[in-house]
N, C-alpha and C positions, 0 to 999 in steps of 0.2 A: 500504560496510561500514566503522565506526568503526575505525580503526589500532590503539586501545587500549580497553580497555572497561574501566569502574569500579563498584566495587562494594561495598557495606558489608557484614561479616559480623558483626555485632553492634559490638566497638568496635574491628573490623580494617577498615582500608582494603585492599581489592585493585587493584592494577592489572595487566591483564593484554596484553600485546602482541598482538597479533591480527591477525597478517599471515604464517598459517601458509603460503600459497601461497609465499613465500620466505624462508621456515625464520624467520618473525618479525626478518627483515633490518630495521636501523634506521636508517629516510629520518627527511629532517628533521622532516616531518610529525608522526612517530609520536615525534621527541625530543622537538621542543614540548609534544606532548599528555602525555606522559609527567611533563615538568617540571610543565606547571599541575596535574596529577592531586596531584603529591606537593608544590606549592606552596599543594594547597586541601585537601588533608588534613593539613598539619601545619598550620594555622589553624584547622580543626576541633577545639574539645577534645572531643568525642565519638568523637575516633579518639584512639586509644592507641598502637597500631602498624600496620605498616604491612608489605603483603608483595607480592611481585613476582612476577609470572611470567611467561609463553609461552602460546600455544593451541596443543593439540596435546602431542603427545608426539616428534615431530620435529625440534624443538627449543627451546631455550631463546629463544635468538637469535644469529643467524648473525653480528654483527656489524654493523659498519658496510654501509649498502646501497651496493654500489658501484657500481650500473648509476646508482645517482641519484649517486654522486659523479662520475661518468663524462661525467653530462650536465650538470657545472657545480652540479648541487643542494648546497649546504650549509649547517649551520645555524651560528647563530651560537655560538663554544665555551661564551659567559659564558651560552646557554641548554639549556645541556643537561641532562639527570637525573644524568651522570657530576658534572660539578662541581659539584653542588647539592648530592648527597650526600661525595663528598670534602671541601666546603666548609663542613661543621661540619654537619647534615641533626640538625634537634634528636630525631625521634622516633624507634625501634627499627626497620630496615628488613630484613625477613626476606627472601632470595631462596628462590622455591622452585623451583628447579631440573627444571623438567621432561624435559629433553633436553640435547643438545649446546649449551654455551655457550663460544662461537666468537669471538675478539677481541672486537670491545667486548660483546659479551655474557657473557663470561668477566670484562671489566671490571666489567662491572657490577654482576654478582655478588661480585665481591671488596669493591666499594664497598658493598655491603649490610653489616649487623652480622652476623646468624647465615644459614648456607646449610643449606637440606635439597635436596637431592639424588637424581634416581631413578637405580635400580641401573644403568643403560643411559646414563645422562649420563657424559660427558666434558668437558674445559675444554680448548685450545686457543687459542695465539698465533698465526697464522699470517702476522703483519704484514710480519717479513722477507722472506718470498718476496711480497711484495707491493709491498715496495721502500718500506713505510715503516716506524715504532717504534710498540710499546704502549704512548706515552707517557701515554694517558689515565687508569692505573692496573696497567696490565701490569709496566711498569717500576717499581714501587715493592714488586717481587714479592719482591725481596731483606731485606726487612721480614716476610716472615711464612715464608717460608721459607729452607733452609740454599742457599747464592750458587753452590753447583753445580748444586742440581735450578733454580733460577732459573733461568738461564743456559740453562741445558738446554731449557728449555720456551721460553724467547725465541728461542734463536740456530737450535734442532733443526725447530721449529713440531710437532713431535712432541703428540700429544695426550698428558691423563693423567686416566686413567680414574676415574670416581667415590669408589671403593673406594679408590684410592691416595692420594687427595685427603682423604679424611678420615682418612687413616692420618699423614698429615702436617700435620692441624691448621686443612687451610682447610676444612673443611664438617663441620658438626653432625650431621648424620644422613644416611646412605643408607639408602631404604627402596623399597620397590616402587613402579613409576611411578604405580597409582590411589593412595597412600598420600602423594605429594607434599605437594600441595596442603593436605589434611587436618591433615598433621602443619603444617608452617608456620602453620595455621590454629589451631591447638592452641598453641601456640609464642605468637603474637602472641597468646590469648586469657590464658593463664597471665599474660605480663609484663601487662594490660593489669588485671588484677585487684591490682595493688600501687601503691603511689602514683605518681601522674603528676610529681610535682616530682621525687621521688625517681627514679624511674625516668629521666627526661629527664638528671641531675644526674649518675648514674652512667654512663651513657652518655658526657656530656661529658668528664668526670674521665679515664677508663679511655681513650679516644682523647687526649686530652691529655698522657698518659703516655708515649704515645711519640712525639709531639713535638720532635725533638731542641731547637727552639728553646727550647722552655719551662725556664727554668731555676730558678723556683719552685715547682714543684710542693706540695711540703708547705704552703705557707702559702694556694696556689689551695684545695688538700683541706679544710685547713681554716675557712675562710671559708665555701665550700660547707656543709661541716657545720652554723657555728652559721647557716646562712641556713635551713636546712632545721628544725635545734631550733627556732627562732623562729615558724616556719608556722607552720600548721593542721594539717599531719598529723602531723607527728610525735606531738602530742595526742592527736590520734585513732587515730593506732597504739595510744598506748598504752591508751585509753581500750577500745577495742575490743576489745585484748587481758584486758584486766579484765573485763569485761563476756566474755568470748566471745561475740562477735559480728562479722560482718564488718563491718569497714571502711567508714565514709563519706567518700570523699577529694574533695578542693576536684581539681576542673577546671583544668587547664592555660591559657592562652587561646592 
């Protein structure tokens, strides 16, 4: 049985973990497959975005597999789906949260841009009492949330409930578990109907904001801009808008 299974939903990439029998735990195996999955659809311009999930409703993913870390199994860090997307991941990665997502599966979701969430899902740290850190994305929790409830969720391993989680800003929609997938799916179809330069451009910009290195921002913003007036779509925005008619946007490569 494939560890991850891939799938085009018109101009959505799916990738889906598929190792329900250990709550979609993540051996090296299934990290490699994961990184090629999202190193061969963001080369595709026929994918636009890009969404993630679990098999199953059991969970999202458990985390690091640690019976394979136990037995020596590890993967290499510079190949994993965490630093690829941390690492500047040029196209829109939607998690769709199926269940419990548990240390690195709580990472990975936060590495995603937008999360949908079933009502039954939670996120969990539970690295401390493991004896080690979420350094993979755990700890840079203090960036998107207020440095108590961080703290809280690293030092406590305390779970926080779906509903909580989007009351605080990290997840876009809680909806009911058959409704997951759909919506995410809905999510990547929306952004993938607006231009590809454009869309890739903003994505960069907006992460590049909080950046504490970057200390030009406004002159990055607008370079972006006139690179953008300069294309083909911006033309065709406007052209199309005259015309009411959709859009024919140039392809990403």
């Amino acid at each position: 049985m494939d560890t991850v299974v891939c799938e085009r939903v018109d101009a959505v990439g799916v990738i889906r973990i598929n190792r329900p029998q250990v709550r979609n735990a993540l051996d090296p195996d299934t990290l490699l497959a994961m990184t090629d999955a999202l190193l061969g659809y963001d080369t595709d311009p026929g994918v636009r975005t890009v969404v993630l999930t679990g098999t199953g409703e059991l969970s999202f993913s458990a985390g690091m597999d640690l019976r394979a870390a136990a037995e020596g199994r590890l993967v290499d860090v510079a190949r994993t789906p965490l630093t690829l997307l941390r690492g500047g991941y040029r196209k829109p990665v939607i998690a769709a949260v199926n269940g419990p997502a548990i240390g690195g599966g709580f990472e990975l979701a936060l590495a995603c841009d937008l999360v949908v969430a079933a009502e039954h899902a939670y996120f969990a740290l539970p690295e401390v009492g493991r004896g080690f850190a979420a350094s993979e994305g755990g700890t840079d929790l203090p960036r998107r949330l207020p440095l108590a409830v961080a703290l809280e969720l690293g030092l406590t391993t305390e779970p926080l409930p779906a509903a909580r989680a989007h009351q605080l800003g990290l997840v876009n929609a809680v909806v009911p578990a058959d409704e997951v997938l759909p919506r995410a799916l809905e999510l990547g179809a929306r952004i993938a109907t607006h231009s590809p330069a454009a869309v890739l451009a903003t994505k960069r910009l907006m992460h590049l904001s909080l950046d504490p290195r970057e200390g030009n921002l406004a002159a990055i913003n607008r370079l972006a801009t006139l690179e953008l007036l300069a294309g083909p779509d911006a033309a065709e925005g406007a052209a199309a808008f005259v015309a009411k008619r959709p859009p024919r946007w140039t392809d990403v490569p």
